[in-house]
C-alpha positions in Angstrom: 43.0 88.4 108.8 44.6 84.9 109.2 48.2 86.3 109.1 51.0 84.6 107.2 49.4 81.4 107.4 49.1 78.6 104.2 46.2 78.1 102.3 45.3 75.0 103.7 45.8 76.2 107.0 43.2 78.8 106.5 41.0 76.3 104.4 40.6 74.6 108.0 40.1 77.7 110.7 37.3 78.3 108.5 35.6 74.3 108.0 36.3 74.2 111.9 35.0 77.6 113.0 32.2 76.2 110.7 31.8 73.0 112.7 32.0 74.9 116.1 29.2 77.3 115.2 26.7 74.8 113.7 27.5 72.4 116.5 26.7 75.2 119.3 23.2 76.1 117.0 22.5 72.7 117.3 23.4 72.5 121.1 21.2 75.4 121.3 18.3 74.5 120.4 18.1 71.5 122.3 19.2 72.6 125.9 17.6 74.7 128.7 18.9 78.3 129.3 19.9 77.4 132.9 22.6 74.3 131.4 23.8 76.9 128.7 24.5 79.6 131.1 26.5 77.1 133.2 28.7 75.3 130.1 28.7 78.3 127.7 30.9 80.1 129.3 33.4 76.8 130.2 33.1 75.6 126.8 33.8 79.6 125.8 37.2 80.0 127.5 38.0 76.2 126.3 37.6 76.7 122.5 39.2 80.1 122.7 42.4 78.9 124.3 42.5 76.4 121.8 42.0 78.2 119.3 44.6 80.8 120.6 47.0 77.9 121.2 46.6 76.6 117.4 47.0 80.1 116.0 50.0 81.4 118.0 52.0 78.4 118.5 54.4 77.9 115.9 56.7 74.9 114.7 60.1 75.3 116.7 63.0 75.0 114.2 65.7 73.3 115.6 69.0 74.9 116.4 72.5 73.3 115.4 74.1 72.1 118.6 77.1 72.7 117.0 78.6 69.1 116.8 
């Protein structure tokens, strides 16, 4: 599911997509539907991109220049 990634890599996507759900079930049980229909959808495309980012952006090896 995770890909190629390290143990302790996948050790955090899960404790953060942890954090991130309790945090919104939190957030959702103390707002009105009208601000959540406003910021869920900002907050949405935010996280996701982030999360995209994180997941698809690997380290850049560095290429001899040759000197």
């Amino acid at each position: 599911m995770f890909g190629p990634l390290p143990p302790i890599h996948r050790a955090l996507i899960v404790a953060g997509s942890l954090v991130v759900f309790v945090g919104i079930c939190w957030i959702l049980a103390y707002q009105s539907p009208t601000v959540l229909t406003v910021v869920g959808p900002i907050v949405g495309v935010l996280l996701g991109s982030l999360v995209a980012w994180a997941l698809l952006h690997g380290r850049q090896e560095r290429r001899p220049t040759g000197r």
